[in-house]
C-alpha angles and dihedrals in degrees: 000000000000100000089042086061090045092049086053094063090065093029126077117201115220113158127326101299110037121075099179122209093229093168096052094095091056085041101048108009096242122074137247104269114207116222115226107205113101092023128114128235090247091041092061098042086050093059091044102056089043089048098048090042085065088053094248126132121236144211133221120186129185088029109149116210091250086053094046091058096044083063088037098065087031093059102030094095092046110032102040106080088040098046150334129258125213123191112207094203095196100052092037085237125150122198123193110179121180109239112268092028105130127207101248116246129266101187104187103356116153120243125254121242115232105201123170128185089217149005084254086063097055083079092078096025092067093051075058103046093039091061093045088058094047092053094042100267123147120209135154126223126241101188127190094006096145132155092248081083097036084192100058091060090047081056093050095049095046091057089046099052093046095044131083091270129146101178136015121209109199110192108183127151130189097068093344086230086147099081100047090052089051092049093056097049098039124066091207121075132280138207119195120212103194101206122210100249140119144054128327136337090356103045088102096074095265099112092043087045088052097042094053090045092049102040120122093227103111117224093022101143119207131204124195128282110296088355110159101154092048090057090047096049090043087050084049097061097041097044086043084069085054085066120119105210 
C-alpha cells in the first residue's frame, strides 16, 4: 500500500489505461509527450482535459492538421477557460497549457543548432524544434547542408562554431553521413537524428541509422530513426547544463 501511494504522487489516473507522468516536467525538465499513434480521438481529448485540470501542460506528437482540428473543436468547450492549445503544422506537434503555467526560465542557456542534410529532413527537425520553443529553448535552423556539397556543411559548421550554441542536432537520411561530418568539425555535442528518407533499401531511414552508429567520430550521440522527441529531449537535457542559475 505504501509504494502504491508513492507511485500516485508522480502518476495521474485518467481512465482505465493512462497513468500520466505528470511530475516528469519538475523531474527532468522536459514533459512527458504523448504519442498519438494508436490513440483514439476520445482517448487524447480525455488526457488532455485530466492533465490540464492538474495544471500541467501536455504534448501531443504525429498529430496531422485534420486531426488537430478535429481536437480543436472537440476541447474547445472545455479547454478554453482553463488553458490555451497551440498546433506546430510542421512538426505535427500539438500543445495544450492551463492558463497561468509559465515556461520555466532558462536564464543564459546556449541555442541549439538545427542543422538538416536536406529540405526532405526539416520534416523531423521541426518536431524538434517545435517542442524546444515550447519549453523555452532558442536554435537556429541550417537547413539543406548536405555532403553532397561538401562546402555547404563546412559553412554550416563554421557559423556554428563561431555562434552562441551549445548543442547541434543533425537530422540527414539517405547514408546519414551529415552528422558524423558535423561532429568532426564542432567542439559541442552533437546528436544525430537519421530520417527515413532516400532511394532504395535504405530510404527508410536504415542506412542513415547504421552509418551514424557506426561512424569514427567519438562522442557522436544517436537517436532512433525520424526521432524527433528523443533528440529534444536529449538537447534538453544537455542546454539545460549552459544555464546560469
Amino acid at each position: 500500500m505504501k509504494e502504491g501511494k508513492e507511485l500516485a504522487k508522480y502518476t495521474l489516473d485518467i481512465g482505465e489505461s493512462v497513468k500520466f507522468d505528470f511530475t516528469r516536467e519538475r523531474r527532468k525538465g522536459f514533459p512527458e509527450i504523448v504519442l498519438s499513434t494508436g490513440k483514439s480521438d476520445s482517448m487524447i481529448v480525455s488526457i488532455c482535459r485530466g492533465v490540464v485540470k492538474s495544471g500541467e501542460p501536455v504534448i501531443i506528437s504525429r498529430i496531422d492538421a485534420e486531426r488537430a482540428g478535429r481536437l480543436t473543436d472537440l476541447m474547445r468547450q472545455s479547454i478554453h477557460k482553463r488553458g490555451e492549445m497551440h498546433y506546430y503544422e510542421d512538426g505535427r506537434i500539438f500543445f495544450v497549457r492551463p492558463a497561468g503555467w509559465k515556461i520555466r526560465s532558462h536564464r543564459g542557456a546556449k541555442k541549439a543548432a538545427i542543422v538538416t542534410g536536406g529540405s526532405a529532413d526539416i520534416r523531423v527537425a521541426s518536431e524538434t524544434s517545435a517542442i524546444l520553443e515550447i519549453l523555452g529553448y532558442a536554435y537556429d535552423n541550417f537547413f539543406d547542408c548536405g555532403i553532397a556539397g561538401l562546402h555547404r556543411s563546412i559553412e554550416a559548421a563554421r557559423r556554428i562554431q563561431n555562434g552562441d550554441y551549445g548543442i547541434a542536432i543533425v537530422f540527414a537520411g539517405m547514408e546519414g553521413a551529415l552528422a558524423s561530418v558535423m561532429a568532426s568539425l564542432l567542439s559541442i555535442p552533437v546528436i544525430g537524428v537519421p530520417v527515413s528518407a532516400g532511394y532504395g533499401a535504405g530510404g527508410d531511414g536504415s542506412a542513415a541509422l547504421h552509418s551514424m552508429l557506426q561512424s569514427c567520430i567519438p562522442g557522436l550521440s544517436v537517436v532512433n530513426i525520424d526521432n524527433g522527441v528523443g533528440a529534444a529531449a536529449s538537447a534538453v537535457a544537455i542546454l539545460g547544463l549552459t544555464c546560469r542559475n
